[in-house]
Backbone bond lengths (Angstrom), bond angles and torsions (degrees), N, CA, C in turn:
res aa  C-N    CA-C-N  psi(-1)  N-CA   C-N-CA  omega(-1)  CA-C   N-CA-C  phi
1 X - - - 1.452 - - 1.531 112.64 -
2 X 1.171 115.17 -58.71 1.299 102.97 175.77 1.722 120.04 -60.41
3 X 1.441 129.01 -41.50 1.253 113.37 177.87 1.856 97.16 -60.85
4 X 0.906 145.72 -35.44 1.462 130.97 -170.56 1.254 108.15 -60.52
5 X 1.871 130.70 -39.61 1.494 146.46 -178.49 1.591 93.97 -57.59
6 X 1.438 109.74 -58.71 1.573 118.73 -173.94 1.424 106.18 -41.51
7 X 1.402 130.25 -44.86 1.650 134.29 -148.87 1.904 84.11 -100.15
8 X 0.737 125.80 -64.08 1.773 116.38 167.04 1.178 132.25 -48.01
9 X 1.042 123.77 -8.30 1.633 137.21 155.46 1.362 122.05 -93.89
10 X 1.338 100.73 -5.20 1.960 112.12 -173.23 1.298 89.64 -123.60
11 X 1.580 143.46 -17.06 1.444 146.30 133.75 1.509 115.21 -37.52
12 X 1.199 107.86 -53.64 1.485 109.54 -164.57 1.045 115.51 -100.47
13 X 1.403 121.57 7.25 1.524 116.95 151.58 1.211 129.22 -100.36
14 X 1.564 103.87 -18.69 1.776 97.82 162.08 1.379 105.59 -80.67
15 X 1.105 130.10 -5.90 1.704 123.50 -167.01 2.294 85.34 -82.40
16 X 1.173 86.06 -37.36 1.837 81.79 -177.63 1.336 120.91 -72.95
17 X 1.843 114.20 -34.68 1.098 110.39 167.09 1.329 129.55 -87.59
18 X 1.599 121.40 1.34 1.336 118.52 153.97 1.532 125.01 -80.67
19 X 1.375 99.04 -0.15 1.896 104.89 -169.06 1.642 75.07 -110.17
20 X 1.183 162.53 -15.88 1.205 156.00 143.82 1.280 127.65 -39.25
21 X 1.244 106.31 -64.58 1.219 111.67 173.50 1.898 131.09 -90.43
22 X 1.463 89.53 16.84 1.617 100.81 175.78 1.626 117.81 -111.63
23 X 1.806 94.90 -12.58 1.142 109.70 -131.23 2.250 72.94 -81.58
24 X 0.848 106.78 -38.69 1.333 138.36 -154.12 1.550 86.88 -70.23
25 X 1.212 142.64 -88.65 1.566 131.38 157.77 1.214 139.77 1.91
26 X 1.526 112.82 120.37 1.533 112.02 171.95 1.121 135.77 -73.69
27 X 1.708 122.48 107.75 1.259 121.12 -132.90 1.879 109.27 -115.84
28 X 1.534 104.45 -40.29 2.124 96.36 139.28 1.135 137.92 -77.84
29 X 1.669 105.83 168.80 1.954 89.04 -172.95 1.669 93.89 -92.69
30 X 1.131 151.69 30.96 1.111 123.97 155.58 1.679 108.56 -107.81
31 X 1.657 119.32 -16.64 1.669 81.64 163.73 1.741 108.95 -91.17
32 X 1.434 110.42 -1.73 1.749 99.12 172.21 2.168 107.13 -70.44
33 X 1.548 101.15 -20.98 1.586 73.84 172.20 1.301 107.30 -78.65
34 X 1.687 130.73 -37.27 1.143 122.69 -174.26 1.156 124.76 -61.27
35 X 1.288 131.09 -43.04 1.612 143.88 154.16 1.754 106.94 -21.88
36 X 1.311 96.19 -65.34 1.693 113.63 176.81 1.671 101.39 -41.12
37 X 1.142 102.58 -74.47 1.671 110.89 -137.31 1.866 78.52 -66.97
38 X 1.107 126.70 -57.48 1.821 120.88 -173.97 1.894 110.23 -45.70
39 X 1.480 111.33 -30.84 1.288 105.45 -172.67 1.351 99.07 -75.64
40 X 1.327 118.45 -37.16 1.900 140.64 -167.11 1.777 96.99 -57.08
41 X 1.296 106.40 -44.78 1.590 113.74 169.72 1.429 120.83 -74.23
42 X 1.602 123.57 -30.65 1.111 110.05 178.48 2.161 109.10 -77.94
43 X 1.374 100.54 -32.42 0.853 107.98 -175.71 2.203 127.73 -60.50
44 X 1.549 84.51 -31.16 1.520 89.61 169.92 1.279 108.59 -87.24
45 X 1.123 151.17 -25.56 1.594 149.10 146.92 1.548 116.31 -38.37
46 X 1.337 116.80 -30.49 1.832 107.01 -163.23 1.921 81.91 -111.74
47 X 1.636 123.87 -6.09 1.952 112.86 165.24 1.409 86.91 -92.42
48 X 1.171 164.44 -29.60 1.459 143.22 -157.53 1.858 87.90 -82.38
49 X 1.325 100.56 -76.49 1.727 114.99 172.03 1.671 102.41 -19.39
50 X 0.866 109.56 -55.71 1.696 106.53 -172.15 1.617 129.62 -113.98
51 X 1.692 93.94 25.30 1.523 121.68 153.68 2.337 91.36 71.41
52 X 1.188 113.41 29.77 1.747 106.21 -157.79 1.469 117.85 48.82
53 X 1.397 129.19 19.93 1.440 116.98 155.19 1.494 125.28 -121.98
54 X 1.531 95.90 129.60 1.482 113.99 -162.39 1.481 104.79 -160.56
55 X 1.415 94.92 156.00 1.890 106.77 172.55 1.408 98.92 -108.29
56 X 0.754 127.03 147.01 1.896 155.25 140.39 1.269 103.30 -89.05
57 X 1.735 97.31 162.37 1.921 105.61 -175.51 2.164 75.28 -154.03
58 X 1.483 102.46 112.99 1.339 115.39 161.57 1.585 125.96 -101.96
59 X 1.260 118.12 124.41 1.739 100.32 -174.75 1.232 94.96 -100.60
60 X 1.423 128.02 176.60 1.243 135.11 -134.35 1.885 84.63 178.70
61 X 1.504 109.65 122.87 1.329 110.99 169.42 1.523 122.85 -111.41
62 X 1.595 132.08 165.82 0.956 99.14 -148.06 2.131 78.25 -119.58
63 X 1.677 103.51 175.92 1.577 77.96 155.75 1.416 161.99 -64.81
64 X 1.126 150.80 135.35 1.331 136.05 178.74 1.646 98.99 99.87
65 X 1.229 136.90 -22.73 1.299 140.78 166.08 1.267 113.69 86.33
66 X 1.554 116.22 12.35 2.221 106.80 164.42 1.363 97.62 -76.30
67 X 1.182 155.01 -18.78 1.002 127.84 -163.59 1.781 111.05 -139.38
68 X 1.618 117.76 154.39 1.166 110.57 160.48 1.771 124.76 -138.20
69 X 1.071 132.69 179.62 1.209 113.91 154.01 1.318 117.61 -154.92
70 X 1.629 126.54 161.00 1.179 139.16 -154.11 1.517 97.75 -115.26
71 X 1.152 99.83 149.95 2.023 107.71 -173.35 1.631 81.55 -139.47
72 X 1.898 97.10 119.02 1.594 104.58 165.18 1.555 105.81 -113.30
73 X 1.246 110.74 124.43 1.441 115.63 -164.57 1.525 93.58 -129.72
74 X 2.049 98.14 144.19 1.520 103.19 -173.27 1.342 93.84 -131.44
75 X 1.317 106.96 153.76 1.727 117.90 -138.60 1.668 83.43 -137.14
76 X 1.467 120.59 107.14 1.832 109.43 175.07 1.618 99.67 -120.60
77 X 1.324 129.28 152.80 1.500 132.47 -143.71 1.407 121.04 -19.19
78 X 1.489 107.50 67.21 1.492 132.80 164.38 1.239 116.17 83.29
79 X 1.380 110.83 23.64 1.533 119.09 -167.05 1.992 101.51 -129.12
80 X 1.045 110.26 115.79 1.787 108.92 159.58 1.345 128.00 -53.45
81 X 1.304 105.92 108.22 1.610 117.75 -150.32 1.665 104.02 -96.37
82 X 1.632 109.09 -41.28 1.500 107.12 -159.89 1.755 83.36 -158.50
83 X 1.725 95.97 162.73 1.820 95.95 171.54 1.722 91.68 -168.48
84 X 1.116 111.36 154.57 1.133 137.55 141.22 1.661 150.24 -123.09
85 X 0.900 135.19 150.88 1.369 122.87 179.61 1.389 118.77 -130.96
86 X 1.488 127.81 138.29 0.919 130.19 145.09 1.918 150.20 -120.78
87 X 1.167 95.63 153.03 1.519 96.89 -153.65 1.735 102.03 -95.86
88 X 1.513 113.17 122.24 1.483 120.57 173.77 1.458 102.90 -117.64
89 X 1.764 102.79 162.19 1.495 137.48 170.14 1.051 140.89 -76.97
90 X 1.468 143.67 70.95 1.662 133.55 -159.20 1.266 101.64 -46.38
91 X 1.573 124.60 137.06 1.084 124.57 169.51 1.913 108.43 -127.58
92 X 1.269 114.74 121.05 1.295 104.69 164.75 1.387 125.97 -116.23
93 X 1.190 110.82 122.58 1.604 108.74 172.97 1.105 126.90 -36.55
94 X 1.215 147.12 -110.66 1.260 107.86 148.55 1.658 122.13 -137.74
95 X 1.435 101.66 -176.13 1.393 121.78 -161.52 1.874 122.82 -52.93
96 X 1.427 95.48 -28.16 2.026 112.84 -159.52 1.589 92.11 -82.83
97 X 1.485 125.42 9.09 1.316 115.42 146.09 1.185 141.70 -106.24
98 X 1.429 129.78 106.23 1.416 130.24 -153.71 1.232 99.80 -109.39
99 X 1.309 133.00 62.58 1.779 146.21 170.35 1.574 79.92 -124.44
100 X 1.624 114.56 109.09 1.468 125.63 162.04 1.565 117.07 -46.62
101 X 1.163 117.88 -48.98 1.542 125.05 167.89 1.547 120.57 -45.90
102 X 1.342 91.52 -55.47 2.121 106.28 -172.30 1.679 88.84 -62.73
103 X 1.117 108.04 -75.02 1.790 98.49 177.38 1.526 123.55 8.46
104 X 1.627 80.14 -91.25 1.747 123.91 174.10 1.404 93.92 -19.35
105 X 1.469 119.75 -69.10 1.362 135.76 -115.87 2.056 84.00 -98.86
106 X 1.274 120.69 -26.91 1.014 111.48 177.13 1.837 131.87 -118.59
107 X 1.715 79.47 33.19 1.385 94.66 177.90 1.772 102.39 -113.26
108 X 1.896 102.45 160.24 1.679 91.30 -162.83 1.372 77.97 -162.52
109 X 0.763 111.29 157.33 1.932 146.17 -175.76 1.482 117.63 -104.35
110 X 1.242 105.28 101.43 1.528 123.33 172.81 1.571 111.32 -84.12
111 X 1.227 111.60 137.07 1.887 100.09 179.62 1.662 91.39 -103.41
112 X 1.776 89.81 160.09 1.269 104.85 -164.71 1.237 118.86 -115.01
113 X 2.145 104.58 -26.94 1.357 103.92 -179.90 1.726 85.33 -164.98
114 X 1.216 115.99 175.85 1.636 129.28 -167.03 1.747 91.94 -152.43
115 X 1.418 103.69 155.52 1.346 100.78 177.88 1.709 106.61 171.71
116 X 1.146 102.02 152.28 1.569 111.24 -164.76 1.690 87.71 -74.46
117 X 1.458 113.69 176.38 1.761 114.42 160.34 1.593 92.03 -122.32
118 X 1.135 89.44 143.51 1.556 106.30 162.89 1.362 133.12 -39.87
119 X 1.252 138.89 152.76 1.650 129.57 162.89 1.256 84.53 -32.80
120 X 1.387 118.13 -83.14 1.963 116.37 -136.18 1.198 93.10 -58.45
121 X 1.041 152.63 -65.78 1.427 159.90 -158.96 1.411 90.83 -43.78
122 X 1.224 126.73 -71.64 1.462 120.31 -170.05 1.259 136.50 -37.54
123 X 1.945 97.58 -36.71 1.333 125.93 -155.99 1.876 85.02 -89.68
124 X 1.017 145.19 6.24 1.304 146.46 -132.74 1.689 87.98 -146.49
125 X 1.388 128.63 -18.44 1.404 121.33 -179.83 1.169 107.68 -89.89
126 X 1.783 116.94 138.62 1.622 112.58 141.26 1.607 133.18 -53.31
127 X 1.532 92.15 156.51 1.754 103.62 144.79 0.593 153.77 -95.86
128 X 1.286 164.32 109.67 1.348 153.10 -111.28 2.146 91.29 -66.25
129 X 1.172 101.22 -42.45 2.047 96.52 167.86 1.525 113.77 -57.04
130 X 1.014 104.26 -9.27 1.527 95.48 -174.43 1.576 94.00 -100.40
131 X 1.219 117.47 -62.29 1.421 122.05 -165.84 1.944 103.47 -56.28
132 X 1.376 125.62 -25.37 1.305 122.57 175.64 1.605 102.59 -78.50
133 X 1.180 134.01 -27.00 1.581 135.40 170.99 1.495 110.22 -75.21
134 X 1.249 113.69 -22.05 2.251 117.78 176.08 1.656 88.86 -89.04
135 X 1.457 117.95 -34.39 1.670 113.21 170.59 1.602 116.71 -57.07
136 X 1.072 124.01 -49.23 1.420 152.75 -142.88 2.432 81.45 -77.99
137 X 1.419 97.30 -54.31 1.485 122.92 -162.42 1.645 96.00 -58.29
138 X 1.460 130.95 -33.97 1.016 143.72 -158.58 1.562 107.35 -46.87
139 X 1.407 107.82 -44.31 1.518 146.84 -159.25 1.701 106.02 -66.00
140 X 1.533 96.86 -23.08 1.715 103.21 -177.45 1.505 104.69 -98.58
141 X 1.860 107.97 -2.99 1.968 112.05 -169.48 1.680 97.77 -76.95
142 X 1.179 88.53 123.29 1.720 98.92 156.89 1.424 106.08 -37.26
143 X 1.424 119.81 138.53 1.966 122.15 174.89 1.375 89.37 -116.51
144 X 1.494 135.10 10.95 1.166 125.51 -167.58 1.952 109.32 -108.00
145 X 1.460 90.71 -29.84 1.433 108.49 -176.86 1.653 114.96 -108.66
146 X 1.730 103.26 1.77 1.457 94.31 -165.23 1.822 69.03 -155.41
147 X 1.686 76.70 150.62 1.922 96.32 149.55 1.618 114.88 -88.82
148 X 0.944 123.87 134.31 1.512 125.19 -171.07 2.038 98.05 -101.58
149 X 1.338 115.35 151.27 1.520 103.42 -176.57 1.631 91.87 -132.41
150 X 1.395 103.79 138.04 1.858 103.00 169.57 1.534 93.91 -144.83
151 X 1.582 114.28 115.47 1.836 108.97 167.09 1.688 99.00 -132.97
152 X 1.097 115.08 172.48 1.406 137.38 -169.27 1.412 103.82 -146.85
153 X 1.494 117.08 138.80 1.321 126.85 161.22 1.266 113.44 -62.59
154 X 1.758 105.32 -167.66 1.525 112.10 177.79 1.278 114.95 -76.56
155 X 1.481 119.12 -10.07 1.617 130.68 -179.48 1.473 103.76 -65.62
156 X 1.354 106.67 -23.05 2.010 108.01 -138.55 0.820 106.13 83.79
157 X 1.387 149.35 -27.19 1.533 135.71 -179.24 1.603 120.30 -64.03
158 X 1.610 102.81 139.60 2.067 100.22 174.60 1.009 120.27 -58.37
159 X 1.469 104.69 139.26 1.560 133.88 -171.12 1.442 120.66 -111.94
160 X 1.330 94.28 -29.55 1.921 120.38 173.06 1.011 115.17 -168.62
161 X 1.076 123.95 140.10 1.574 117.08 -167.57 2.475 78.69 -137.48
162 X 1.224 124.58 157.21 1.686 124.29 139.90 1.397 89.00 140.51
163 X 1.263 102.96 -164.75 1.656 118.73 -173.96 1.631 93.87 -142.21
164 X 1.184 97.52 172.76 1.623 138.73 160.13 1.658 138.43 -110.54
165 X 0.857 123.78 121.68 1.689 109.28 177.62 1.949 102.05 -78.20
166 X 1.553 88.67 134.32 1.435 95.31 -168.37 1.383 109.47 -70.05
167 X 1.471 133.67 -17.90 1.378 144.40 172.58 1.922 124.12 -88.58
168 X 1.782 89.31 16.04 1.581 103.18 -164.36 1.754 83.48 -95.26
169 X 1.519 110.22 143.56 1.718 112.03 162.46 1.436 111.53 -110.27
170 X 1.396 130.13 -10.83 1.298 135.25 -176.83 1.363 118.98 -105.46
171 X 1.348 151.97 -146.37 0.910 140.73 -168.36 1.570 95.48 -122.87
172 X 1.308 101.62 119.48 1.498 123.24 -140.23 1.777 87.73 -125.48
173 X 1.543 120.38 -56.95 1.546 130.62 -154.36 1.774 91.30 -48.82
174 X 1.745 90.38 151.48 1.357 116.49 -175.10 1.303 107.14 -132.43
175 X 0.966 123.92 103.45 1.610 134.60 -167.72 1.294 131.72 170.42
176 X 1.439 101.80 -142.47 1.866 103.73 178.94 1.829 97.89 -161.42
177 X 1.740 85.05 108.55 1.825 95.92 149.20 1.350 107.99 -79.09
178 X 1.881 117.10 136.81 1.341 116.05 -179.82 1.305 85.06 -131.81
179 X 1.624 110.89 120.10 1.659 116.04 -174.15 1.943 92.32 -89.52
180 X 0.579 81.39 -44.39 2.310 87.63 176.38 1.137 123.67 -154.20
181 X 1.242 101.89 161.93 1.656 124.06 -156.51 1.880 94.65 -130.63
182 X 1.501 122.10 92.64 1.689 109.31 152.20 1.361 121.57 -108.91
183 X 1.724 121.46 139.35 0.675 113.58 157.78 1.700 126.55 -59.60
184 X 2.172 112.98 163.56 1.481 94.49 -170.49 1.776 89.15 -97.15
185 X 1.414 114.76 -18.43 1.277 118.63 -158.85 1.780 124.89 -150.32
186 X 0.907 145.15 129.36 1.115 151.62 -137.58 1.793 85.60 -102.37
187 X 1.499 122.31 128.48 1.717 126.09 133.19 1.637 124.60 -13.67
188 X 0.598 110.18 113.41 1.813 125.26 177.01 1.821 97.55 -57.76
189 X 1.396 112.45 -56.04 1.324 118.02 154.93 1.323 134.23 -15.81
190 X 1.103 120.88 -60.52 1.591 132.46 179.10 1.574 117.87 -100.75
């Protein structure tokens, strides 16, 4: 009895943290165009504001979930100039706590390696214009065969833009986590 209580309490917290983290997603296509087109506005206000030069930092997960890595890419008059990436370690303290939060809260990211990207590699990154036009594309994703994802920071600016196939168990998503957005330089203008 009790291991059966155990497996229903480790049921019912992913059942909360998948209604958590879905709950939060734009899940028709008419507020994903509206979502879009308002972020599309916040977003050309903070490239005029910052003349199109800025870094982004995208994470990128890997399979099976030990590992991830972050791509910081710098963007100078609308062009990808330079990037690096680095690769970190999920670490969890440990396991004999099944409070989804406490987990969370005591897990932390060790880096593993740092490293320039190559020309090609570089030449192989978006811009934040490009990645709002693979956003824009979202609108043609099946919502029937896929979960579609659209979030925005506190700027309004994209945070994730892609989908999933709803019959995928591995790491399936096609898109872009954008953990931040800095400008490198302020408008002469303002």
């Amino acid at each position: 009895m009790p291991i059966r209580g155990l497996f229903i309490r480790i049921r019912d917290i992913l059942k909360l943290n998948v209604i958590d983290i879905t709950s939060n997603k734009t899940c028709d296509k008419k507020s994903l165009r509206d979502a879009i087109k308002k972020s599309l506005s916040s977003w050309k206000a903070f490239k005029k504001d910052c003349a199109n030069n800025y870094t982004y930092e995208k994470k990128e997960y890997y399979n099976f979930g030990r590992h991830y890595k972050k791509i910081y890419t710098t963007v100078e008059n609308g062009k990808v100039v330079e990037a690096y990436e680095t690769k970190h370690r999920f670490i969890v303290d440990s396991f004999s706590k099944f409070d989804v939060k406490k987990i969370a809260n005591n897990t932390r990211d060790d880096l593993v390696e740092k490293r320039s990207l190559t020309t090609g590699e570089i030449s192989k990154l978006k811009t934040l214009d490009e990645i709002y036009i693979f956003a824009k594309k979202l609108m043609r994703v099946s919502s029937r065969a896929n979960d579609i994802f659209f979030e925005v920071n506190k700027e309004g600016l994209i945070a994730e833009a892609g989908f999933s196939p709803r019959d995928c168990v591995d790491s399936c998503f096609r898109g872009y986590h954008i953990n931040s957005i800095t400008p490198l330089k302020a408008s002469p203008e303002r």
